[in-house]
DSSP file (Angstrom, degrees, kcal/mol; ACC not computed):
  #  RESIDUE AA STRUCTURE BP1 BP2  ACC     N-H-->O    O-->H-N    N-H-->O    O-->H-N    TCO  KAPPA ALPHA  PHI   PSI    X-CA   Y-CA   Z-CA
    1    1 A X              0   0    0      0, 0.0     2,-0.4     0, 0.0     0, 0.0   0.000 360.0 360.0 360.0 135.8    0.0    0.0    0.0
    2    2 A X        -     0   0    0      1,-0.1     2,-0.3     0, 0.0     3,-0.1  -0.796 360.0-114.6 -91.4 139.4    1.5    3.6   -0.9
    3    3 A X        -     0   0    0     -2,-0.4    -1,-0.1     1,-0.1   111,-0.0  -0.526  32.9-106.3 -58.0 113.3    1.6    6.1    1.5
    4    4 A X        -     0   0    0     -2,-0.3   108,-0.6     1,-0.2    -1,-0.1  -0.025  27.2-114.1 -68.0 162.0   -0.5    9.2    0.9
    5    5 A X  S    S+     0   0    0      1,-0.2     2,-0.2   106,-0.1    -1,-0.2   0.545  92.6   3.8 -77.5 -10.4    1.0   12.4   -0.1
    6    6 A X  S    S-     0   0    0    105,-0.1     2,-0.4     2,-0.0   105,-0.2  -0.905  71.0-136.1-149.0 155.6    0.3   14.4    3.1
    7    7 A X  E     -A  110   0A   0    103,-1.6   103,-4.4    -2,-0.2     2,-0.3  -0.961  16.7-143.2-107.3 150.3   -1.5   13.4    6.4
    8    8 A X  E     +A  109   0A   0     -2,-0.4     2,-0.4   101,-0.2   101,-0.2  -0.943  19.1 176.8-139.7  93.4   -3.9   15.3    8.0
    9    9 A X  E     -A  108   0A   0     99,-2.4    99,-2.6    -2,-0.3     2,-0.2  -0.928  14.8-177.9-101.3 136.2   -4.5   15.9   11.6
   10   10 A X  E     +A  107   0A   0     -2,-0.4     2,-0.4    97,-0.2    97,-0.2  -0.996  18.7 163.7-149.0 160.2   -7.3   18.4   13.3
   11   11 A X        -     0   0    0     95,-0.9     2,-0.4    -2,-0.2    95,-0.2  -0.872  29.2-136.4-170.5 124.9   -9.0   19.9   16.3
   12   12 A X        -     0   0    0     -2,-0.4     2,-0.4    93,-0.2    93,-0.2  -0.538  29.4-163.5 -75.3 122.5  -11.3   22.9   17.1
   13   13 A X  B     -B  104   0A   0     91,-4.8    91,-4.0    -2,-0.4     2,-1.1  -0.827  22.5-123.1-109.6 154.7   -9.8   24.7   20.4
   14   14 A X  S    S+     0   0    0     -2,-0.4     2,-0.3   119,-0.3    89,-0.2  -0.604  79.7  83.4-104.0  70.1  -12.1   27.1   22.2
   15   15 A X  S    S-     0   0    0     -2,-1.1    -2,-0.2   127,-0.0     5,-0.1  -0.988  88.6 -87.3-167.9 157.5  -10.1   30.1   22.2
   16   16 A X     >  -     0   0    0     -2,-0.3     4,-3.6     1,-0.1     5,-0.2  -0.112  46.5-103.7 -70.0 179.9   -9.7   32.8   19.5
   17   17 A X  H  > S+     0   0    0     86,-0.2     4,-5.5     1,-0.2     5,-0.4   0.996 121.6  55.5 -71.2 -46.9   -7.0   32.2   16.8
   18   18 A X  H  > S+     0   0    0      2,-0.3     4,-2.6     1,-0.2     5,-0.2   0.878 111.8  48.1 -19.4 -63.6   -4.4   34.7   18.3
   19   19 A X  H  > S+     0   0    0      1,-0.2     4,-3.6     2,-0.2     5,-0.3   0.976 113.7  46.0 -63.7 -54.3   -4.8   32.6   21.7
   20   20 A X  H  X S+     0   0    0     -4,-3.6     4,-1.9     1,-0.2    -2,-0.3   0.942 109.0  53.9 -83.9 -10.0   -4.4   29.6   20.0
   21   21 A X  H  X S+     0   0    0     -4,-5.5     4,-1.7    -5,-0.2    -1,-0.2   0.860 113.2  47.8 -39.5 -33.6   -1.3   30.9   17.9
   22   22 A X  H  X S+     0   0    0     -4,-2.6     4,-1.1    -5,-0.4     7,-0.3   0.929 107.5  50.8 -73.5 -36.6    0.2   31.8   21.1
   23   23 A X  H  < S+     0   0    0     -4,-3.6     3,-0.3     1,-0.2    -1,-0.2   0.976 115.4  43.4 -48.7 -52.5   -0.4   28.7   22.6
   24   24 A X  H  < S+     0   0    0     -4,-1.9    -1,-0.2    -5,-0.3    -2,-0.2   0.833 117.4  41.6 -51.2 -37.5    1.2   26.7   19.4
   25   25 A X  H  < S+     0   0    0     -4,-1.7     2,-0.9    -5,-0.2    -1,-0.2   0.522  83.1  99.2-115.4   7.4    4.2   28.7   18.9
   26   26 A X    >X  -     0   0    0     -4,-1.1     3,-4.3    -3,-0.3     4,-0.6  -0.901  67.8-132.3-117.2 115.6    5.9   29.8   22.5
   27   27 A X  H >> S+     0   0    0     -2,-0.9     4,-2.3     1,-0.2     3,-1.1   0.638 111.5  50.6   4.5 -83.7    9.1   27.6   23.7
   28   28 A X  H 3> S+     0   0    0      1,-0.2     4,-1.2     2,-0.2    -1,-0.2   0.733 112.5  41.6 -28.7 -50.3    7.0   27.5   27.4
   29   29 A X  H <4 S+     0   0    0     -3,-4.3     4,-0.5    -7,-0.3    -2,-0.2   0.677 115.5  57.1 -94.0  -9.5    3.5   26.3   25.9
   30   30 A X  H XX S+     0   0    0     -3,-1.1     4,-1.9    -4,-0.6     3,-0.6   0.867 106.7  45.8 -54.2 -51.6    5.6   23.7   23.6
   31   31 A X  H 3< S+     0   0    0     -4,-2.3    11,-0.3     1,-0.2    -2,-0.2   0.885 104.3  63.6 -89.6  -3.7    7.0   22.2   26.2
   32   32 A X  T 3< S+     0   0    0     -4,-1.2    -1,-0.2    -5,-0.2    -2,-0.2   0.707 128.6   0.1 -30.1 -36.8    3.8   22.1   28.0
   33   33 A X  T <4 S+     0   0    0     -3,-0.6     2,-2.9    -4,-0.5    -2,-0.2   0.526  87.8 120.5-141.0  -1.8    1.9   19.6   25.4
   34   34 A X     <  +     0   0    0     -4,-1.9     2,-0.3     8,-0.2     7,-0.1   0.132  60.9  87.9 -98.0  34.2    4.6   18.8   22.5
   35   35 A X        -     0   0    0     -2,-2.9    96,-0.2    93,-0.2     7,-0.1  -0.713  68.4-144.9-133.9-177.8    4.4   15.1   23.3
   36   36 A X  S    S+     0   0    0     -2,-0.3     2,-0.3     5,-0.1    92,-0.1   0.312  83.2  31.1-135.9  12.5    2.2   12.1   22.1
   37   37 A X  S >  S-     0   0    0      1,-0.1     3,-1.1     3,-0.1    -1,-0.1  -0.999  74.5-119.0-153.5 163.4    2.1   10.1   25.5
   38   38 A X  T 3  S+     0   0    0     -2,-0.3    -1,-0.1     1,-0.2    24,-0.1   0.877 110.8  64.5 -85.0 -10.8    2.2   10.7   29.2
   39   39 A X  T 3  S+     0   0    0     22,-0.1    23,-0.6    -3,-0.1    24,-0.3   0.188 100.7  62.3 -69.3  17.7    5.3    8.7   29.4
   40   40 A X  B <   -H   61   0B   0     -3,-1.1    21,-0.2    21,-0.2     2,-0.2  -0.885  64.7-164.7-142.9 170.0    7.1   11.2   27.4
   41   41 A X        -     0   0    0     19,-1.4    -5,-0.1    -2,-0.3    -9,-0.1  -0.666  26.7-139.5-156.8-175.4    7.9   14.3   27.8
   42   42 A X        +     0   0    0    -11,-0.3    -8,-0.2    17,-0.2    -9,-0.2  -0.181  25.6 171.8-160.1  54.8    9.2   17.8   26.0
   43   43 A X        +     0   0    0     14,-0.1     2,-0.3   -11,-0.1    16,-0.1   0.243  63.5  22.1 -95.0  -6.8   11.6   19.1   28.7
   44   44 A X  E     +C   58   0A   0     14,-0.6    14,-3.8   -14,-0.1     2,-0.2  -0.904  51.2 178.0-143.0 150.6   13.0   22.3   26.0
   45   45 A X  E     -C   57   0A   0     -2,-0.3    12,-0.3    12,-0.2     2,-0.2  -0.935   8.7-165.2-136.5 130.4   12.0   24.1   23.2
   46   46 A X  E     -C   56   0A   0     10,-2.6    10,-1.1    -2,-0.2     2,-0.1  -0.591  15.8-168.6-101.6 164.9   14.0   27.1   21.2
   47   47 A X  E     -C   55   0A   0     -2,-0.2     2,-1.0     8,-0.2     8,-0.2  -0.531  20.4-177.1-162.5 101.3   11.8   28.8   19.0
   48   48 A X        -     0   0    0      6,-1.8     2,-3.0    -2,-0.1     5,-0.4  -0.635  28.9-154.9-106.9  51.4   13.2   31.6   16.0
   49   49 A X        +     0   0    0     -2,-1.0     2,-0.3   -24,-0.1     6,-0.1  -0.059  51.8  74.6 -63.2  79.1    9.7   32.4   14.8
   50   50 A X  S >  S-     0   0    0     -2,-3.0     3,-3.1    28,-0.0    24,-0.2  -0.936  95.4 -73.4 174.3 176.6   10.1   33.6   11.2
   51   51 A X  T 3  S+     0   0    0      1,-0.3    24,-0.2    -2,-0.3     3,-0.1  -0.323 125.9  32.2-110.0 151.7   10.8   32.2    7.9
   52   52 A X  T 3  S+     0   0    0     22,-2.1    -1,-0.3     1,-0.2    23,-0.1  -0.162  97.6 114.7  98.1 -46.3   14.5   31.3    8.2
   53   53 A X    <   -     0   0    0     -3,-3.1    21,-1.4    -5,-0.4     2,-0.3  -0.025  62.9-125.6 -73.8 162.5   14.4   30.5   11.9
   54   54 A X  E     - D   0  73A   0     19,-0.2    -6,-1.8    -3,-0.1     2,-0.7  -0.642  17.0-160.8-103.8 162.3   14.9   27.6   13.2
   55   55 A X  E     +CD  47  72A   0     17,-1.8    17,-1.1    -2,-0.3     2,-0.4  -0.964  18.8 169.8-146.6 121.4   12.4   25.5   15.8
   56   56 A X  E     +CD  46  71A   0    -10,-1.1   -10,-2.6    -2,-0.7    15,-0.3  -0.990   9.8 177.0-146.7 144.4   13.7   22.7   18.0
   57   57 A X  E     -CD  45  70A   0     13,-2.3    13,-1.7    -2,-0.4     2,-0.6  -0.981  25.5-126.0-137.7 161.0   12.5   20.8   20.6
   58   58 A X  E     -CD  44  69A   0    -14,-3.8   -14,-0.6    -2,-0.3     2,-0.4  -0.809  22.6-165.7-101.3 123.3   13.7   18.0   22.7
   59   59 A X  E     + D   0  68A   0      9,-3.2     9,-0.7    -2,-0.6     2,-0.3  -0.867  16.1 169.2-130.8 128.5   11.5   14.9   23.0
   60   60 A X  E     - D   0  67A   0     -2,-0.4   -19,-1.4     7,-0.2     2,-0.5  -0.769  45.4-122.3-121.8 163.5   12.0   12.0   25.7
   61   61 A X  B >   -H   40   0B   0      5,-4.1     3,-2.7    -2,-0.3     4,-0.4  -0.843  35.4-138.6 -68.8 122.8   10.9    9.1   27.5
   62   62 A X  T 3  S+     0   0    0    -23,-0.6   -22,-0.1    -2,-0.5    -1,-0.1   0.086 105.1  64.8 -81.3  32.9   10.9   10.4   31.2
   63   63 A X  T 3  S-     0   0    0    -24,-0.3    -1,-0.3     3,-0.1    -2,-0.1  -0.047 114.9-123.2-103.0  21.0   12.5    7.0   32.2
   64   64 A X  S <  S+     0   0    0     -3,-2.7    -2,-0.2     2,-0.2     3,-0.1   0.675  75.9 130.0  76.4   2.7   15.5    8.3   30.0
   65   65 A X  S    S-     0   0    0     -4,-0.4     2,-0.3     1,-0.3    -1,-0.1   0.915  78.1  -2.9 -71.0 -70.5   15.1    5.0   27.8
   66   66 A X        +     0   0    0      2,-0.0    -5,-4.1    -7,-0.0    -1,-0.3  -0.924  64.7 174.8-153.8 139.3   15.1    7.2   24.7
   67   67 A X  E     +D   60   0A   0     -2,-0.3     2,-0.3    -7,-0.2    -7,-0.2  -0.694   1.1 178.3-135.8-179.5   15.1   10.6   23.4
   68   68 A X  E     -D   59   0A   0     -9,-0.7    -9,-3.2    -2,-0.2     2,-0.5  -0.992  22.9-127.4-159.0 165.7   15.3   13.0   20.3
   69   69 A X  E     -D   58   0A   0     -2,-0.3     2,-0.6   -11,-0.2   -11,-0.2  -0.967  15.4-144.1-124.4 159.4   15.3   16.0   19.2
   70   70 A X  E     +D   57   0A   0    -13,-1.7   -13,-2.3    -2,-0.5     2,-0.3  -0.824  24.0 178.6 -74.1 125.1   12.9   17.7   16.3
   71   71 A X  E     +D   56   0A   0     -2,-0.6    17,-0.9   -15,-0.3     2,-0.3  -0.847   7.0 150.6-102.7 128.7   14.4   20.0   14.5
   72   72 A X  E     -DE  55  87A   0    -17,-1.1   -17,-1.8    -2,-0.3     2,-0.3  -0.977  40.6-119.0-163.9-178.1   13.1   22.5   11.0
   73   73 A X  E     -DE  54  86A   0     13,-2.2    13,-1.1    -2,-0.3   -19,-0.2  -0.986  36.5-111.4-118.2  98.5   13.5   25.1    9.6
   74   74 A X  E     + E   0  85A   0    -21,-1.4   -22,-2.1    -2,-0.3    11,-0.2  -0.054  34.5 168.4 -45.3 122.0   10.3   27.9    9.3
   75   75 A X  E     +     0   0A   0      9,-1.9     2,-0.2     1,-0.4    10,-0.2   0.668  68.3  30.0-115.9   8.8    9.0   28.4    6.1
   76   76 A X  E     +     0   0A   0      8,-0.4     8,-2.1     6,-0.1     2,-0.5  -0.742  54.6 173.2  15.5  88.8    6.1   30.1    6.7
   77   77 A X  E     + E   0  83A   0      6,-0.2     6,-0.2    -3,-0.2   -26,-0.1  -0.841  21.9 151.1-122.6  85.3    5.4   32.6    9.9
   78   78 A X  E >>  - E   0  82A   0      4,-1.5     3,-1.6    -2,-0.5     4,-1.1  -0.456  50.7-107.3-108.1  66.1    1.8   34.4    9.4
   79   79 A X  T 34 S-     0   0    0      1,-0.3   -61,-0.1     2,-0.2    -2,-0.0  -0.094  85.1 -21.1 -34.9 134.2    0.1   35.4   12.6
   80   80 A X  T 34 S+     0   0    0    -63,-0.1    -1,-0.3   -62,-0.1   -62,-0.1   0.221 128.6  69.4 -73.1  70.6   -2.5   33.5   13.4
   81   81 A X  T <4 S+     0   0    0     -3,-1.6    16,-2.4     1,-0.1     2,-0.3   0.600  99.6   6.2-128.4 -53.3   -3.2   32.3   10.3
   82   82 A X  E  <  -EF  78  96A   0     -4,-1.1    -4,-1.5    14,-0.2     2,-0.4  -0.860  45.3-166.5-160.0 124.9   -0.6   29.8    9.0
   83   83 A X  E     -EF  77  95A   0     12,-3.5    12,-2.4    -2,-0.3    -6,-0.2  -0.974   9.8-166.8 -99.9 103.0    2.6   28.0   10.2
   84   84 A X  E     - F   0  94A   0     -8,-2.1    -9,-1.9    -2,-0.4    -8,-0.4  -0.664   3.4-174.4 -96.6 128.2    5.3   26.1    7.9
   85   85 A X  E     -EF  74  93A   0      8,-3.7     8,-1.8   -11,-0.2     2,-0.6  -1.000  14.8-167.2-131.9 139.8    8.1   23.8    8.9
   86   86 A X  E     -EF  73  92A   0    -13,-1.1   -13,-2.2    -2,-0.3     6,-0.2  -0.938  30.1-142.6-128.0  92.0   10.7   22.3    6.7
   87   87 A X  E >   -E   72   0A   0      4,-1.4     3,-3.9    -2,-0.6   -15,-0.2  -0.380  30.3-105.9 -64.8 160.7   12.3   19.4    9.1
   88   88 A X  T 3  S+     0   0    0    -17,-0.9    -1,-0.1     1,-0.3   -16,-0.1   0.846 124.4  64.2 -62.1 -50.2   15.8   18.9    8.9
   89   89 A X  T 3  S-     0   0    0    -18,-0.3    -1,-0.3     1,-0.2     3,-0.1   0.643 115.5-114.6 -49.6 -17.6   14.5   15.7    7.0
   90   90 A X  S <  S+     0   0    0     -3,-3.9     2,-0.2     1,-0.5    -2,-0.2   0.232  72.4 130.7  93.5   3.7   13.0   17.7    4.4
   91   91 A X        -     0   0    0      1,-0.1    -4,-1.4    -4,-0.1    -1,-0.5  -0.651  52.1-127.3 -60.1 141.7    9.4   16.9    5.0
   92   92 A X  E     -F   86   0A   0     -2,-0.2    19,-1.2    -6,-0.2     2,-0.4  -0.414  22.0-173.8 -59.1 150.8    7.1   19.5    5.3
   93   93 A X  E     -FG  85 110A   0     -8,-1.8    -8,-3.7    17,-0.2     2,-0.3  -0.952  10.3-179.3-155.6 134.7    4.4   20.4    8.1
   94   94 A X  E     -FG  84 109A   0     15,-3.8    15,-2.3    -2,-0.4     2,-0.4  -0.949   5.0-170.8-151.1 120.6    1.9   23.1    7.9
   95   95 A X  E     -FG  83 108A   0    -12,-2.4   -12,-3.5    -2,-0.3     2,-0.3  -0.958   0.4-170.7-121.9 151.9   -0.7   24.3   10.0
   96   96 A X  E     -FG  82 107A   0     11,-2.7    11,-1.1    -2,-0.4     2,-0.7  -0.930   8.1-150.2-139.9 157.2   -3.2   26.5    9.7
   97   97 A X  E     + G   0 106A   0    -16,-2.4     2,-0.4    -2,-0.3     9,-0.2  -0.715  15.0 176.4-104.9 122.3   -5.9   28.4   12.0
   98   98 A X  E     - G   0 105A   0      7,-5.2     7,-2.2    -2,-0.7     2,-0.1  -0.920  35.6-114.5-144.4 138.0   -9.2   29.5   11.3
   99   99 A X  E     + G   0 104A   0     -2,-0.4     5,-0.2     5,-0.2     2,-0.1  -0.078  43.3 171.2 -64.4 121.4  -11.8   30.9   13.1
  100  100 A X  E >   - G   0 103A   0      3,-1.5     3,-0.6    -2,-0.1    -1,-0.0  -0.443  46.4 -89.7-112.6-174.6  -14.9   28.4   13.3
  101  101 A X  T 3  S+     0   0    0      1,-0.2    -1,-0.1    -2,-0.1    -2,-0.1   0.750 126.0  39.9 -71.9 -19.9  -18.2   28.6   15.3
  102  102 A X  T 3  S-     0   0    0    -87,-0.0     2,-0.4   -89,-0.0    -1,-0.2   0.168 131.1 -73.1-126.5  22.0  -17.0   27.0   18.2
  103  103 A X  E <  S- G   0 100A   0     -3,-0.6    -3,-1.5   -89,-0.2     2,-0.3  -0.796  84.4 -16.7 146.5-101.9  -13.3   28.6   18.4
  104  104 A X  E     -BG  13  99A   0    -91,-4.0   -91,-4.8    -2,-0.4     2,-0.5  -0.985  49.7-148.0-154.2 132.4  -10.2   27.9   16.1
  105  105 A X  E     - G   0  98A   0     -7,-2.2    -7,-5.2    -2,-0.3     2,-0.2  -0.823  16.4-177.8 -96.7 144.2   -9.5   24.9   13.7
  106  106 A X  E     + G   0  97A   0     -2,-0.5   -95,-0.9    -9,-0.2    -9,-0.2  -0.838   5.5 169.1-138.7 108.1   -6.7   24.4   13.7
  107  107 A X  E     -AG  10  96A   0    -11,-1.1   -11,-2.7    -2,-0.2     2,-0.3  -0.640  14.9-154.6-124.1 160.2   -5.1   21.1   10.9
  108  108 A X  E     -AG   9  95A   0    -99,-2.6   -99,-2.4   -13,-0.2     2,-0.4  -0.969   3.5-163.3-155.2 140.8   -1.7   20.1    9.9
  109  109 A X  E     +AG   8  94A   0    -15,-2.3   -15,-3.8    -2,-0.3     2,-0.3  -0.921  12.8 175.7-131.0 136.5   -0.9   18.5    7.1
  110  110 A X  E     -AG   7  93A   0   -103,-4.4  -103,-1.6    -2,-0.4     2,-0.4  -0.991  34.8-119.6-145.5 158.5    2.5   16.9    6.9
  111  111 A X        -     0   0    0    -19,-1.2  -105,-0.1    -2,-0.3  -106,-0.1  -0.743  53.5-108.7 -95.2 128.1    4.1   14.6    4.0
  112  112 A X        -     0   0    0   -108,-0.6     2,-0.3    -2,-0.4   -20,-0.1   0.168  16.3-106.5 -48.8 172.4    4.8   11.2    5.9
  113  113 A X    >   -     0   0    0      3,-0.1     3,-0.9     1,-0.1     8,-0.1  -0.878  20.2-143.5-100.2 148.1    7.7    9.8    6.8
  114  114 A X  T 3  S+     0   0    0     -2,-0.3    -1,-0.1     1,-0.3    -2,-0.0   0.479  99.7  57.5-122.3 -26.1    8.5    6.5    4.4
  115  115 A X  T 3  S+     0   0    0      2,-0.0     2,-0.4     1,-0.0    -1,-0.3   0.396 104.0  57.9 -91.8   0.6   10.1    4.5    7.7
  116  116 A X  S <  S-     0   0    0     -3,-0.9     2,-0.2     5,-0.0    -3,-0.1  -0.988  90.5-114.1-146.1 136.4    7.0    4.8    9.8
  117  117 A X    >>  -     0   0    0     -2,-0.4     4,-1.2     1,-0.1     3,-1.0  -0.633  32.4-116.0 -92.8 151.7    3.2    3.4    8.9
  118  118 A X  H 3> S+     0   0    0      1,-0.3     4,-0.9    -2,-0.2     5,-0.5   0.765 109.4  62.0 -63.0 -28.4    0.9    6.0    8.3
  119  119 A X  H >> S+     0   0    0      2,-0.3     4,-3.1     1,-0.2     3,-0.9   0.911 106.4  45.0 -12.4 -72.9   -1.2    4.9   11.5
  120  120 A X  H <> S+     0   0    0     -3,-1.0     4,-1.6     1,-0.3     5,-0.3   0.961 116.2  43.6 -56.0 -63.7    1.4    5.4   13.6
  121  121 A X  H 3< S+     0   0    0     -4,-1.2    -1,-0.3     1,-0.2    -2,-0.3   0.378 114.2  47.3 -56.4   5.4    2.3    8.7   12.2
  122  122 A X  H <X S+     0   0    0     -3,-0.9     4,-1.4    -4,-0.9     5,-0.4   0.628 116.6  49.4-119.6 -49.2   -1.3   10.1   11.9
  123  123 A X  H  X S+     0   0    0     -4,-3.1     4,-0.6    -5,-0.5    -2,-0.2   0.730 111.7  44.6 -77.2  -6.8   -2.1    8.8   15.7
  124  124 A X  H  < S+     0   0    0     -4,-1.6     4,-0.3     2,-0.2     5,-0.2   0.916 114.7  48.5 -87.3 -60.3    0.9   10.2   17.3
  125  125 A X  H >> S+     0   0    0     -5,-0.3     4,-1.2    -4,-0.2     3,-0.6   0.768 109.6  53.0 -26.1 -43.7    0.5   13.5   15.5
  126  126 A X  H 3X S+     0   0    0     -4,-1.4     4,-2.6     1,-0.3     5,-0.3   0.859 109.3  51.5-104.2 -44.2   -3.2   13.5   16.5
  127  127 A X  H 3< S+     0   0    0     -4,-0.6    -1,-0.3    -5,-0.4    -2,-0.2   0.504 111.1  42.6 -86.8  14.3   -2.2   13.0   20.3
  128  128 A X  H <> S+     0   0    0     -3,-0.6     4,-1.0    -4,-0.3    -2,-0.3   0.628 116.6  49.4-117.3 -37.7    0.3   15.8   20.6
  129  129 A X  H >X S+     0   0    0     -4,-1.2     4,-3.3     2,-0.2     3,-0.9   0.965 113.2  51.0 -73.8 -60.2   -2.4   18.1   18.4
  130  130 A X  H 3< S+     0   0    0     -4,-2.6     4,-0.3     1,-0.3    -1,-0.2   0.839 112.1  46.7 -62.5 -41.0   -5.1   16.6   21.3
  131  131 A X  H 34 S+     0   0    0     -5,-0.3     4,-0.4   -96,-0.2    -1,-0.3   0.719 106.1  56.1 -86.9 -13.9   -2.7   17.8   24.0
  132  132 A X  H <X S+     0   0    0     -4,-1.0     4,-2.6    -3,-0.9    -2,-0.3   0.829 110.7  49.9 -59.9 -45.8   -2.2   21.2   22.4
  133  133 A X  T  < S+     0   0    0     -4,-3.3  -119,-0.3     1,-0.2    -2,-0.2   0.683 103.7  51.1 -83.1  -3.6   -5.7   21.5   22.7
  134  134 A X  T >> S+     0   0    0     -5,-0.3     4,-1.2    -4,-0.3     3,-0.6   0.662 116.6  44.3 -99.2 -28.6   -6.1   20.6   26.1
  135  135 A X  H 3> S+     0   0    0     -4,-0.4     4,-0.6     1,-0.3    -2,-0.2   0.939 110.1  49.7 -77.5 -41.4   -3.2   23.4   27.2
  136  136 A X  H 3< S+     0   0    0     -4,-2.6    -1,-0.3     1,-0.3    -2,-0.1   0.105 112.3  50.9-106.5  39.3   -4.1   26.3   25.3
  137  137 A X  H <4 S+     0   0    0     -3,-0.6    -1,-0.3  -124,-0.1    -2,-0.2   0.337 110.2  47.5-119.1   0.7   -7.8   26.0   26.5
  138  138 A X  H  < S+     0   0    0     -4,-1.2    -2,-0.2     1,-0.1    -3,-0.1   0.461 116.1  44.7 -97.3  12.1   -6.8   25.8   29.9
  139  139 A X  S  < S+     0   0    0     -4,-0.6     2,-0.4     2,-0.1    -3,-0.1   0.520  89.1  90.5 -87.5  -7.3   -4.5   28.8   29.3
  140  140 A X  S    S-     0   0    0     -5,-0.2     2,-0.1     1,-0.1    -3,-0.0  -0.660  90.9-125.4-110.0 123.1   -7.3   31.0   27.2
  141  141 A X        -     0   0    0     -2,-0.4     2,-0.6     1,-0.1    -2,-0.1  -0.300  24.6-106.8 -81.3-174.6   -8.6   32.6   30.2
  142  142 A X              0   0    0      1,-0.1    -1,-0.1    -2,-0.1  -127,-0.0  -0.744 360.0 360.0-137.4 110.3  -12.3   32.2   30.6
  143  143 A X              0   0    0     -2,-0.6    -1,-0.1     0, 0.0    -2,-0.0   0.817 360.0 360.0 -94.0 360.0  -15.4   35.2   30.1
């Protein structure tokens, strides 16, 4: 079976887009959520927010068995509209935010990776997206 040409993760947060741009793109609220299990963790992030800059974060198991880090390059910086990453692997990742009835969609599309079945990669994605959404709407203060 061939591997499709982008995968697609999404989730409506209850906060305008501005709140969730902030949430998404600051070093703090990264290492808050940037991880796809509770046994893992996202203990730094640098972030060089503008097309050129670079974005890295560190992601481990917190029993130290194994770590990494992610790495890109921004190729796209529009507040709060749309975010581009060109990882060091040369895949692409783009999200973008738009204001919906019940907050901000916010999807990412990224072209898989060729070593990993898309399952895996579309559910891992989806649970670091699920834990973004769970941070920046308990940051997005409340009227």
């Amino acid at each position: 079976m061939s591997q499709p040409e982008m995968i697609t993760v999404k989730t409506t947060v209850a906060c305008s887009p501005a709140e969730a741009w902030h949430a998404f793109t600051t070093p703090e609220a990264i290492m808050a959520w940037n991880f796809a299990s509770p046994d893992w963790q996202c203990p730094a992030a640098r972030v060089d927010l503008r097309v050129g800059g670079k974005h890295w974060a560190r992601m481990e198991a917190k029993d130290g068995s194994f770590g990494f880090d992610f790495t890109a390059t921004y190729e796209a910086v529009d507040p709060p509209h749309v975010l581009a990453l060109r990882l060091d692997d040369g895949r692409l990742a783009r999200t973008v935010f738009e204001p919906g009835p019940d907050g901000t969609e916010v999807t990412t599309q990224f072209d898989p990776d060729p070593e990993a079945s898309v399952e895996m990669q579309q559910g891992g994605w989806q649970a670091i997206l699920d834990n973004y959404k769970r941070y920046a709407e308990a940051m997005t203060p409340k009227t």
